[in-house]
Jmol script that loads the backbone (N, CA, C; Angstrom):
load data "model"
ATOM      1  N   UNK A   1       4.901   2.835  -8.779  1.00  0.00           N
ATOM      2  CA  UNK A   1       3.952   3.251  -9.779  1.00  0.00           C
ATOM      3  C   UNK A   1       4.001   4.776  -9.819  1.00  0.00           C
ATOM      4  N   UNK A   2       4.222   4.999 -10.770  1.00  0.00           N
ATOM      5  CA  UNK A   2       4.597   6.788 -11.215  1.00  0.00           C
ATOM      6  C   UNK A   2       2.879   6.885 -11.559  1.00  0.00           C
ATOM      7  N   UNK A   3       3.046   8.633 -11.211  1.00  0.00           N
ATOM      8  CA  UNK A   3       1.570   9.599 -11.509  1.00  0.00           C
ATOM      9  C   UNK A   3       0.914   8.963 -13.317  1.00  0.00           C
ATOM     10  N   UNK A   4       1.515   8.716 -14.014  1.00  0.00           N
ATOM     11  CA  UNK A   4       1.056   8.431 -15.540  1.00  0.00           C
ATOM     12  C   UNK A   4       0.470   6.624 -14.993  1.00  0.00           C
ATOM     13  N   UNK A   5       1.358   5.924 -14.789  1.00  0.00           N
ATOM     14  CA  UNK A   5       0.962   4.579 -14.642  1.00  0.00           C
ATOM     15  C   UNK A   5      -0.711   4.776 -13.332  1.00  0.00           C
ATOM     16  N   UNK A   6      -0.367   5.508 -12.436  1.00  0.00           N
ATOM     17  CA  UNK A   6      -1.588   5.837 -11.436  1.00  0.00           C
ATOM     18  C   UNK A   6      -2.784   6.610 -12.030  1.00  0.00           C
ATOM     19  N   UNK A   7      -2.758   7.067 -13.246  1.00  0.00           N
ATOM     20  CA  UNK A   7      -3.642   8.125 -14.208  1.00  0.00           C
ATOM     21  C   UNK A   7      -4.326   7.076 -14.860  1.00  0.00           C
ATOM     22  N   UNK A   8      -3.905   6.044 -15.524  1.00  0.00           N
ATOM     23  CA  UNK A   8      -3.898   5.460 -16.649  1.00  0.00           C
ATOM     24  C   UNK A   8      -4.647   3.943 -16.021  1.00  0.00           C
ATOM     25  N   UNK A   9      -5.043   3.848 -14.613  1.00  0.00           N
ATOM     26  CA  UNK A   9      -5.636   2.820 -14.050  1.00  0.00           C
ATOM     27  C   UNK A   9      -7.053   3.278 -14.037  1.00  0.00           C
ATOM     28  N   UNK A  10      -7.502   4.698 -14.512  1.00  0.00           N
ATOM     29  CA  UNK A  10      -8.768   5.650 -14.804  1.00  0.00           C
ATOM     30  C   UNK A  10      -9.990   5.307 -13.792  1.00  0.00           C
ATOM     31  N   UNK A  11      -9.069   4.959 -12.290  1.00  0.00           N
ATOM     32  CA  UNK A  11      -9.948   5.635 -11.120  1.00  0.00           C
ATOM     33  C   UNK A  11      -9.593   6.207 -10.012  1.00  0.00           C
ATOM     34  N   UNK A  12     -10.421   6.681  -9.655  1.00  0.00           N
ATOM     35  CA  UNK A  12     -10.073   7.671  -8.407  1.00  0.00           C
ATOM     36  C   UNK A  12     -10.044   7.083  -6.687  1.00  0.00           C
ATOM     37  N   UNK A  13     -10.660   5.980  -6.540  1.00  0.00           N
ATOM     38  CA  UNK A  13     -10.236   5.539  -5.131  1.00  0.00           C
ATOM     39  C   UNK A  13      -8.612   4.877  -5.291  1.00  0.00           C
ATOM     40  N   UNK A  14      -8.606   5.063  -4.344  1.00  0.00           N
ATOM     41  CA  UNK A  14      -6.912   4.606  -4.090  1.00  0.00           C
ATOM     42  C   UNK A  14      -6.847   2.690  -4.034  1.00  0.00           C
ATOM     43  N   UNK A  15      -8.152   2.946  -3.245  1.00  0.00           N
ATOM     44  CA  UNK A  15      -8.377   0.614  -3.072  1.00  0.00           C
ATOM     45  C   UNK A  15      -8.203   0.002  -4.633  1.00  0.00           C
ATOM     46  N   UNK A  16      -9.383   0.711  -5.458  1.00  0.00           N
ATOM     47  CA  UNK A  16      -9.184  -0.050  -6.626  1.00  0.00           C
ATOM     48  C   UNK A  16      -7.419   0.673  -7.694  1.00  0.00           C
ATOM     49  N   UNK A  17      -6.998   1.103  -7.143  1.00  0.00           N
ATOM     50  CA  UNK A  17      -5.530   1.262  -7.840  1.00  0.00           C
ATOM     51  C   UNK A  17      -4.992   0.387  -7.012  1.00  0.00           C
ATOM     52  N   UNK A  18      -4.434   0.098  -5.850  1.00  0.00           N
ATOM     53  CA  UNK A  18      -3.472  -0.850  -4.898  1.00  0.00           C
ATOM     54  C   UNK A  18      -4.190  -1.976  -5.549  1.00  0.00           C
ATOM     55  N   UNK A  19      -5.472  -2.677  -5.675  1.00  0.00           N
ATOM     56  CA  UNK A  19      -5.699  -3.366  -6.140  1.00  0.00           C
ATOM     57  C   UNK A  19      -4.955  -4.332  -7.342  1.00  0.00           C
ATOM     58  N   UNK A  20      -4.827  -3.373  -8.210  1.00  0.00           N
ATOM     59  CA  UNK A  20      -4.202  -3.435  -9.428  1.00  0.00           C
ATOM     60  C   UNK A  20      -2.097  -3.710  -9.193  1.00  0.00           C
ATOM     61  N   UNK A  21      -1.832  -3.749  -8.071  1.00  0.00           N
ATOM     62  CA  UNK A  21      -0.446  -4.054  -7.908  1.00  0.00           C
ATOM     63  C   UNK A  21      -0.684  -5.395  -8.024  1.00  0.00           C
ATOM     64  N   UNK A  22       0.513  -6.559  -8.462  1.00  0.00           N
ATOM     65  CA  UNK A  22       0.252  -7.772  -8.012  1.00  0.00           C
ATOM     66  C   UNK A  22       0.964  -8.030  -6.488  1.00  0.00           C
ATOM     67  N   UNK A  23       0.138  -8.815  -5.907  1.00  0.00           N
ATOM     68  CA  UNK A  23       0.646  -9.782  -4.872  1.00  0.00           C
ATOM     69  C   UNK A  23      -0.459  -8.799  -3.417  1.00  0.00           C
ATOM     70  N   UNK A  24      -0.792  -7.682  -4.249  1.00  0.00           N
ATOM     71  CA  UNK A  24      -1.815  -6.629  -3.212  1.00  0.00           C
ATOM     72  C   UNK A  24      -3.252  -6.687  -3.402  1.00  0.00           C
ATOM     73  N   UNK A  25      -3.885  -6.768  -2.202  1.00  0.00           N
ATOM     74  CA  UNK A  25      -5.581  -6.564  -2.595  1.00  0.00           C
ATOM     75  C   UNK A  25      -6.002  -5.425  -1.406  1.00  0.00           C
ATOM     76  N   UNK A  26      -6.548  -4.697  -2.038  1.00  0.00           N
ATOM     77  CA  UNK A  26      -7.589  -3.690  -1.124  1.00  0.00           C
ATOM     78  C   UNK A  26      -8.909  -3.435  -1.759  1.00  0.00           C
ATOM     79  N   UNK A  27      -9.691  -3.853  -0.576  1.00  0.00           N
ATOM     80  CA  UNK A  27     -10.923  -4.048  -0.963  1.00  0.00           C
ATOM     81  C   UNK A  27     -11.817  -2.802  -0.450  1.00  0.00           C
ATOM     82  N   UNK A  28     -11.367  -1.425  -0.306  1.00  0.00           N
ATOM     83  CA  UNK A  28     -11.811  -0.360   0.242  1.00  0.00           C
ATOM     84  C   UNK A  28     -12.231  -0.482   2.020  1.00  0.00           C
ATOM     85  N   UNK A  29     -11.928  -1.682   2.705  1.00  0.00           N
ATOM     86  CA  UNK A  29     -11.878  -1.722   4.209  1.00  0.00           C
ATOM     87  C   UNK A  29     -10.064  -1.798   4.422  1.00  0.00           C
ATOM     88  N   UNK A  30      -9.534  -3.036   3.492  1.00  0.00           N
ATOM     89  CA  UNK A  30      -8.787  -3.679   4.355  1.00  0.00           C
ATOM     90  C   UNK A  30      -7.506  -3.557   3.072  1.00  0.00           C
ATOM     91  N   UNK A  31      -6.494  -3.143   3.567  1.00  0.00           N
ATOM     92  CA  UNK A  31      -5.191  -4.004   2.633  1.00  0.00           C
ATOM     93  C   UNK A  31      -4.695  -4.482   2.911  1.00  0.00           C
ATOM     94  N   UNK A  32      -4.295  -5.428   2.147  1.00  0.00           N
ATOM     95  CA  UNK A  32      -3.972  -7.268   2.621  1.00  0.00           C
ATOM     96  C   UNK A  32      -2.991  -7.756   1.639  1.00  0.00           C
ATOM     97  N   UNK A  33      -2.284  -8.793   2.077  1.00  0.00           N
ATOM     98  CA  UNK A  33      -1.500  -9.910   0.773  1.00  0.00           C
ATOM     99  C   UNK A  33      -2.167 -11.094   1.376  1.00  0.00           C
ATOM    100  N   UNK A  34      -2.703 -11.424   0.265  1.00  0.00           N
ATOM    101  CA  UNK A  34      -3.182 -12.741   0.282  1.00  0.00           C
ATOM    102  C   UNK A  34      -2.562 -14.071   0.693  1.00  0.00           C
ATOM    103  N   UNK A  35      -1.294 -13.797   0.786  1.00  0.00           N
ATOM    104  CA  UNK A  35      -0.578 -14.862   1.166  1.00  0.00           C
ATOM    105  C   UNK A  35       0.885 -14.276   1.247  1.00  0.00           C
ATOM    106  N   UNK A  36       1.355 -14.603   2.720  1.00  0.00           N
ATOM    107  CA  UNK A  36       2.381 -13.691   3.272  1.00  0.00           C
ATOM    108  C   UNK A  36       3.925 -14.151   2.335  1.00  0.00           C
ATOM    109  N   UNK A  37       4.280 -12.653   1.919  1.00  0.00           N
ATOM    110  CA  UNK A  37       5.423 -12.520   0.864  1.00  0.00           C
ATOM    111  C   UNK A  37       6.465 -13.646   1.737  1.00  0.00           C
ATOM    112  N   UNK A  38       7.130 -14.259   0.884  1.00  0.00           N
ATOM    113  CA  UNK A  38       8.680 -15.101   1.717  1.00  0.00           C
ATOM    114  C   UNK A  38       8.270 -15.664   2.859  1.00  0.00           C
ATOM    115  N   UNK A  39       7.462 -15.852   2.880  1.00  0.00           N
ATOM    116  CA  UNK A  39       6.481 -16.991   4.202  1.00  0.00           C
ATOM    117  C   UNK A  39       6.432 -17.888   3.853  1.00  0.00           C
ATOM    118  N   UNK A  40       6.821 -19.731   4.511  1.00  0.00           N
ATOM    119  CA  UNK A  40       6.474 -20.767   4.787  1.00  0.00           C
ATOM    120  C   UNK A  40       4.790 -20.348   5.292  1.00  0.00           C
ATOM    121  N   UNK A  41       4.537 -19.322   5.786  1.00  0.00           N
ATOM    122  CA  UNK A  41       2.895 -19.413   6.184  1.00  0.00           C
ATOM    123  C   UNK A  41       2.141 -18.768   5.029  1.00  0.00           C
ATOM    124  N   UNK A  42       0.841 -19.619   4.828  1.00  0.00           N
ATOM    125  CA  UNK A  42       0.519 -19.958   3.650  1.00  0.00           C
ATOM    126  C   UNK A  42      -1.005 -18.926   4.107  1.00  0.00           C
ATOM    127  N   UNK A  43      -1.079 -17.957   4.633  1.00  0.00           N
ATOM    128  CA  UNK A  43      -1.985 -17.366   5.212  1.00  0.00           C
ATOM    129  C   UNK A  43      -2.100 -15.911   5.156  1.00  0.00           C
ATOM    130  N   UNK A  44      -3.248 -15.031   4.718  1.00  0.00           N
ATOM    131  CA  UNK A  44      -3.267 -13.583   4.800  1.00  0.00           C
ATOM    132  C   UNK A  44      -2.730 -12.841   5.732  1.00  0.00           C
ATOM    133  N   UNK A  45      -1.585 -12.204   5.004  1.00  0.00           N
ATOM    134  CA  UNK A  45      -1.196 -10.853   6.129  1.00  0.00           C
ATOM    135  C   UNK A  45      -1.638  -9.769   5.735  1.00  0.00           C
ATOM    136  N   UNK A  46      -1.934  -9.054   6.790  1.00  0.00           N
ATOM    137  CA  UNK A  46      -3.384  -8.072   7.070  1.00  0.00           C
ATOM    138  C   UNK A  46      -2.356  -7.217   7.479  1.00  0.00           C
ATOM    139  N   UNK A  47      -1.351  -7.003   7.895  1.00  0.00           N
ATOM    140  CA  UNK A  47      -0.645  -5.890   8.549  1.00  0.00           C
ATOM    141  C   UNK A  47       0.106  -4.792   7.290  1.00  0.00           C
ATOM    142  N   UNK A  48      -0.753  -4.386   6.492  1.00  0.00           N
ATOM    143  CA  UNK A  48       0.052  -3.730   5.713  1.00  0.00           C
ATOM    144  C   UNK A  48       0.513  -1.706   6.434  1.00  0.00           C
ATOM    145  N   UNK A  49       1.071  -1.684   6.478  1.00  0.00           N
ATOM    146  CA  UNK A  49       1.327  -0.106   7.067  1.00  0.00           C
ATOM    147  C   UNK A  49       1.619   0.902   5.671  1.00  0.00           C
ATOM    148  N   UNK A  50       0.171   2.202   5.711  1.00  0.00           N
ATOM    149  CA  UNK A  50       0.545   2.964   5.037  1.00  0.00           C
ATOM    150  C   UNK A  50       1.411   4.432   5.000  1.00  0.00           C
ATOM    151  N   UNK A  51       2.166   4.910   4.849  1.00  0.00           N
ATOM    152  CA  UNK A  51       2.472   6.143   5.063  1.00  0.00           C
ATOM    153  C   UNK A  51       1.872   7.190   3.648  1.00  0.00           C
ATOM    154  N   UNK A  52       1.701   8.459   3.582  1.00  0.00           N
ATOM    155  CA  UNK A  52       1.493   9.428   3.072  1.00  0.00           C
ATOM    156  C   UNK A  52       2.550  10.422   3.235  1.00  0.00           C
ATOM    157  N   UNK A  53       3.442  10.911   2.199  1.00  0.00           N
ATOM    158  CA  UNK A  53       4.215  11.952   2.175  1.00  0.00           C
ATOM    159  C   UNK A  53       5.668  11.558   3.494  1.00  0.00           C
ATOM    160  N   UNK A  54       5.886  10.203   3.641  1.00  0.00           N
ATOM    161  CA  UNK A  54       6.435  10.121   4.851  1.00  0.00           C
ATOM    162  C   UNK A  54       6.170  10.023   6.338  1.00  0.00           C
ATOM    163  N   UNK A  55       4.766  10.474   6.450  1.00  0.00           N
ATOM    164  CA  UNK A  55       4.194  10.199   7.954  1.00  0.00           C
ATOM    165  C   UNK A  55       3.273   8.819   7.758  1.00  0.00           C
ATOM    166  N   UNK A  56       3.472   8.144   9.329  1.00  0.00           N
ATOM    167  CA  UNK A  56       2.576   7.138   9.122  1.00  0.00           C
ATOM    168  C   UNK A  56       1.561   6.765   9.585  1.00  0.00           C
ATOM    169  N   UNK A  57       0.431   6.590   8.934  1.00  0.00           N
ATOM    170  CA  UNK A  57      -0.841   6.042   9.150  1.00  0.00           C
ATOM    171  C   UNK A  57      -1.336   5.145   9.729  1.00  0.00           C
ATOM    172  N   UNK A  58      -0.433   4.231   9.979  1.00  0.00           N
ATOM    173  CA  UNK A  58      -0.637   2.838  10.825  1.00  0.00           C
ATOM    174  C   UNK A  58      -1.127   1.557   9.414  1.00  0.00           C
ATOM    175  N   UNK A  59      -1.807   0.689  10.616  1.00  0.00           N
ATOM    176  CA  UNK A  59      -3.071  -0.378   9.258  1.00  0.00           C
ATOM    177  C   UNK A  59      -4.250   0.653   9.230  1.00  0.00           C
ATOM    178  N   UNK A  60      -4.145   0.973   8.330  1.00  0.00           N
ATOM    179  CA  UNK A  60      -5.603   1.713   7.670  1.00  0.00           C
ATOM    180  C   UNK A  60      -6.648   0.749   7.335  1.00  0.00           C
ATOM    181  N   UNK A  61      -7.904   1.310   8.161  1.00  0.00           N
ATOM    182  CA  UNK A  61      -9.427   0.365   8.076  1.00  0.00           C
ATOM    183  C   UNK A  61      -9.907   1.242   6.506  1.00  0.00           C
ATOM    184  N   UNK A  62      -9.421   2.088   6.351  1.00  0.00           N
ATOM    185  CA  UNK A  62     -10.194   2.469   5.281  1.00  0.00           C
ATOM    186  C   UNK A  62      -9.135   3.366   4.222  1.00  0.00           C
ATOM    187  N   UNK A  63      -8.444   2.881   3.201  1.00  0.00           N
ATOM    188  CA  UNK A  63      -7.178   3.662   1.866  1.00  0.00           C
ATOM    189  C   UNK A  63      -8.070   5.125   1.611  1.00  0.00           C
ATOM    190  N   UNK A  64      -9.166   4.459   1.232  1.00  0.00           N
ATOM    191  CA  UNK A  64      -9.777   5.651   0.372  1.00  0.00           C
ATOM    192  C   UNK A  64      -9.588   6.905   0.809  1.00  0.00           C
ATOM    193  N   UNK A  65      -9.894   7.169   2.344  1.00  0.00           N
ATOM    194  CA  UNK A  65      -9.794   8.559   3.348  1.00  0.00           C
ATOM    195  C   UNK A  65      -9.104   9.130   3.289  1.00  0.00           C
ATOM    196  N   UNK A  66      -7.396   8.246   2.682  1.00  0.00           N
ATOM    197  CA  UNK A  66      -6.451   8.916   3.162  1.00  0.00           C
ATOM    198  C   UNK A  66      -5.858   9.466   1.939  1.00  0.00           C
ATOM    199  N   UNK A  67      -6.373   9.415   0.774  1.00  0.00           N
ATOM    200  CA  UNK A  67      -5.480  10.110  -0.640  1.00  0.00           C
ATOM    201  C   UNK A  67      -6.795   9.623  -1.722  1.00  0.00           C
ATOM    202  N   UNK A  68      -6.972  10.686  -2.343  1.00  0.00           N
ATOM    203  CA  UNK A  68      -7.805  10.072  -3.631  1.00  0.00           C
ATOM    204  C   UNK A  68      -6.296   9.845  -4.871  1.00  0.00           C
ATOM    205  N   UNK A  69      -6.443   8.668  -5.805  1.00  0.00           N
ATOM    206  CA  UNK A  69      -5.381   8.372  -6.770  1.00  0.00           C
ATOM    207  C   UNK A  69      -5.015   9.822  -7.476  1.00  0.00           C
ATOM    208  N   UNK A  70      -5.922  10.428  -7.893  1.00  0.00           N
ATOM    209  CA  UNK A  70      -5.446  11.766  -9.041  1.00  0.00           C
ATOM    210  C   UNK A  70      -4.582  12.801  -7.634  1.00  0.00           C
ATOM    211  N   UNK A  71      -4.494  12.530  -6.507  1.00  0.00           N
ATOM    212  CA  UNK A  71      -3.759  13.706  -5.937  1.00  0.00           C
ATOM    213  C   UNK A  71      -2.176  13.204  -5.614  1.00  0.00           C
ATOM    214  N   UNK A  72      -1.938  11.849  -6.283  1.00  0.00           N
ATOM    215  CA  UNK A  72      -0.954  11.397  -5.930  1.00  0.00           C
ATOM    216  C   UNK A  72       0.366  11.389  -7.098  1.00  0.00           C
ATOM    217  N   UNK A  73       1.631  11.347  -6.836  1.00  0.00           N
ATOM    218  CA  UNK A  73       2.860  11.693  -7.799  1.00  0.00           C
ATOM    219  C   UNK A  73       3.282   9.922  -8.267  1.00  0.00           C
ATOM    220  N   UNK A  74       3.120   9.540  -6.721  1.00  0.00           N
ATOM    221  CA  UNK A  74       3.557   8.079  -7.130  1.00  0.00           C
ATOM    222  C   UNK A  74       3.151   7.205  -5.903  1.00  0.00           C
ATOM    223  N   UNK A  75       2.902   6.067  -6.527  1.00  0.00           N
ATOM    224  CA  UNK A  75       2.579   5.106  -5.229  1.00  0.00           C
ATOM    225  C   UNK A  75       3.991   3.948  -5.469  1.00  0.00           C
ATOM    226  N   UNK A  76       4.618   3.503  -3.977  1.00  0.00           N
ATOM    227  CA  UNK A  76       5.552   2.718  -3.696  1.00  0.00           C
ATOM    228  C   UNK A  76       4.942   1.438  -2.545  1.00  0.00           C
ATOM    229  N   UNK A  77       5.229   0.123  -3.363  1.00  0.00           N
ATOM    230  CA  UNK A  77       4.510  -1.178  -2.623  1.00  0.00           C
ATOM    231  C   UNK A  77       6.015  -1.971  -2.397  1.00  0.00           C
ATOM    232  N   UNK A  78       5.904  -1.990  -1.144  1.00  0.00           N
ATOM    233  CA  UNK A  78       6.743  -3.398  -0.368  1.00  0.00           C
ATOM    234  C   UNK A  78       6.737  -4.091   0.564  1.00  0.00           C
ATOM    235  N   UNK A  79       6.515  -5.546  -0.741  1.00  0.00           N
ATOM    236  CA  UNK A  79       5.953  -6.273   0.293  1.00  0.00           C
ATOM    237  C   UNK A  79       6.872  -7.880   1.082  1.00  0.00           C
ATOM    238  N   UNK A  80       6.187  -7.834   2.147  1.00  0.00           N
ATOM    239  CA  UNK A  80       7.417  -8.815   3.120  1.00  0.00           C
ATOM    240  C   UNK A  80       8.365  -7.814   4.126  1.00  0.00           C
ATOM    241  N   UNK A  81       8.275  -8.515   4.734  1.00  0.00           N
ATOM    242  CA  UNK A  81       9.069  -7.451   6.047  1.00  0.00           C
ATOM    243  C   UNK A  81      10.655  -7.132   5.463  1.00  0.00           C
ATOM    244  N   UNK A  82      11.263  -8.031   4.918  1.00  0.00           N
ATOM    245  CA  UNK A  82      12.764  -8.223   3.741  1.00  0.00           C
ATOM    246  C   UNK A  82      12.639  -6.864   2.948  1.00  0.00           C
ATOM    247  N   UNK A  83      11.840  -6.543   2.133  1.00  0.00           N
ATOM    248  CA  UNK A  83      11.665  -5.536   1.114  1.00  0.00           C
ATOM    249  C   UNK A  83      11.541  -4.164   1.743  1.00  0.00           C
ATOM    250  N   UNK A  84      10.602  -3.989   2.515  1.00  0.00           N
ATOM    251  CA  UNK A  84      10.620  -2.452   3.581  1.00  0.00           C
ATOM    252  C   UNK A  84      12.069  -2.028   3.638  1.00  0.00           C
ATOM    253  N   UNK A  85      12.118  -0.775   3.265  1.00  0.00           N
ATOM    254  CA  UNK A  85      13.276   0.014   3.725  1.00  0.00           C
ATOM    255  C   UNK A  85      13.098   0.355   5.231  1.00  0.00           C
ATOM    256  N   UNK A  86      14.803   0.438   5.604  1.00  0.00           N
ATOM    257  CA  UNK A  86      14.682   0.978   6.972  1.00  0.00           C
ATOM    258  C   UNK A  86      14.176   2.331   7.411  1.00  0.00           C
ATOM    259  N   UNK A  87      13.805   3.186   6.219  1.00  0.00           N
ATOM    260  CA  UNK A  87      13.384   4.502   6.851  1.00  0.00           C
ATOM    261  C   UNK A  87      11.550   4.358   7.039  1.00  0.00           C
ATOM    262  N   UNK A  88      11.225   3.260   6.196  1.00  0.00           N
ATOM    263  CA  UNK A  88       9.609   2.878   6.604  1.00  0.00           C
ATOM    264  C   UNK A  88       9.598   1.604   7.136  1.00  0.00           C
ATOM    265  N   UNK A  89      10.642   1.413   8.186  1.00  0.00           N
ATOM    266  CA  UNK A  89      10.212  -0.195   9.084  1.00  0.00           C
ATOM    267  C   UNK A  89       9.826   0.508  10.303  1.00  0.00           C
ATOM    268  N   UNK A  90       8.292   0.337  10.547  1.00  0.00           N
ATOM    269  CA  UNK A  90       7.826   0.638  12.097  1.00  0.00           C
ATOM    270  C   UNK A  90       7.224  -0.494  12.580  1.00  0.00           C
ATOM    271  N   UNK A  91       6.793  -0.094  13.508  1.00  0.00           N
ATOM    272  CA  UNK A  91       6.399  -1.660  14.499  1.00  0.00           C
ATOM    273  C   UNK A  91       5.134  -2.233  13.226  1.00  0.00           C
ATOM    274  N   UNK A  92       4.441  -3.335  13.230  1.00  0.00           N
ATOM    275  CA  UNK A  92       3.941  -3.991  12.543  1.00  0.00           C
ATOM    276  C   UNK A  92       3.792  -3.405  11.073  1.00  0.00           C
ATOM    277  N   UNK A  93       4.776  -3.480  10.523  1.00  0.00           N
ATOM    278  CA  UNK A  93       5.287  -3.590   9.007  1.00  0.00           C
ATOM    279  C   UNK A  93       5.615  -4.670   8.467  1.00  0.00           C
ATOM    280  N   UNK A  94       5.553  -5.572   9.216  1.00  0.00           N
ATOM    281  CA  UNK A  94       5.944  -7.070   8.373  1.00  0.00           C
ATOM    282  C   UNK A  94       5.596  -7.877   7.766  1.00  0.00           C
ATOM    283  N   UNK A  95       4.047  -6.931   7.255  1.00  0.00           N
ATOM    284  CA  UNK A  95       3.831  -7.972   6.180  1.00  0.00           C
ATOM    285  C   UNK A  95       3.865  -6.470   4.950  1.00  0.00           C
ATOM    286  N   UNK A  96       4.224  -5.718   4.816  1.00  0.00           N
ATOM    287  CA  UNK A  96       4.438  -4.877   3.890  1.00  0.00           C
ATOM    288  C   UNK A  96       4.044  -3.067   4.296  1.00  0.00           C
ATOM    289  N   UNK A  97       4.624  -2.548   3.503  1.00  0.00           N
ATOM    290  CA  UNK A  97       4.082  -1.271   3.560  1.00  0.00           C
ATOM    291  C   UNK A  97       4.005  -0.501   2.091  1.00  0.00           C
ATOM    292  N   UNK A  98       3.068   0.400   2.190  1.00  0.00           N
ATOM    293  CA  UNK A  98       2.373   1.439   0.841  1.00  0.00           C
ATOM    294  C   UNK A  98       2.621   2.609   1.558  1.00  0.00           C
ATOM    295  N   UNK A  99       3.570   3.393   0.670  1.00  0.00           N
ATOM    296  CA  UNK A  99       4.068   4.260   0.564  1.00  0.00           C
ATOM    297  C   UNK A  99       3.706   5.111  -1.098  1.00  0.00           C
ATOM    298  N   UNK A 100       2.906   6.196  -0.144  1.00  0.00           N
ATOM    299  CA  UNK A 100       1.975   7.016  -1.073  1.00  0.00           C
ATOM    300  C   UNK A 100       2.694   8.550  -1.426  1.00  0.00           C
ATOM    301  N   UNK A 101       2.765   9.221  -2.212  1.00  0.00           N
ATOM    302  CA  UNK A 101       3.684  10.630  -2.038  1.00  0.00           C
ATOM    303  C   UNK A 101       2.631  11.483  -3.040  1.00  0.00           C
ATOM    304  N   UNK A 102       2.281  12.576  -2.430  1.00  0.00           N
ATOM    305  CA  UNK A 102       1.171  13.370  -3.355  1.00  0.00           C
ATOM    306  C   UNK A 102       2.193  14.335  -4.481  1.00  0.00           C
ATOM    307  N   UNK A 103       1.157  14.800  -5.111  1.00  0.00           N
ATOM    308  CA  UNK A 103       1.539  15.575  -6.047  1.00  0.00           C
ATOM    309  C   UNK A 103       2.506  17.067  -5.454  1.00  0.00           C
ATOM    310  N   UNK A 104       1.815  17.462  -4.143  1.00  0.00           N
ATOM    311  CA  UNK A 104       2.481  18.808  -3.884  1.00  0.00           C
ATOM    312  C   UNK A 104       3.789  19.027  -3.536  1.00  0.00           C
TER     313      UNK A 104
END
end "model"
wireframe off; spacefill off
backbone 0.3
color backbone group
């Protein structure tokens, strides 16, 4: 999601934009897939790992803290441990990672 597509969702927490990806929910505690990508298991994975600008954040209890939407260039979602690139596979990434890159 490029800075225009992230503008054009006309809010400023970051939960209710990830929101708006399909197959993603963040509910301003938790980001989650509702049902684990390329899984026979039919069950929420909770392990999403965020990075900012390349460093990583871990599972974030709380999106909002870590970027408001208007300071961001582009947001990048992948989800399933398959889809993660190897330069953002860290230890519990397997059920996806959000990869955030600011404007500066």
């Amino acid at each position: 999601m490029l800075q225009n597509d992230i503008e054009s969702r006309g809010d400023n927490r970051l939960s209710r934009v990830l929101s708006t990806v399909p197959g993603l929910r963040a509910d301003g505690d938790y980001i989650y897939v509702p049902r684990a990508v390329g899984s026979s298991i039919n069950r929420t994975c909770d392990g999403i790992v965020v990075f900012l600008d390349g460093v990583s954040y871990g599972m974030v209890s709380d999106v909002d803290r870590i970027a408001r939407s208007a300071d961001l260039a582009a947001i990048e979602v992948f989800l399933g441990a398959s889809s993660v690139p190897k330069a953002l596979a860290v230890p519990m990434s397997g059920c996806g990672v959000v990869a955030l890159w600011s404007k500066r």
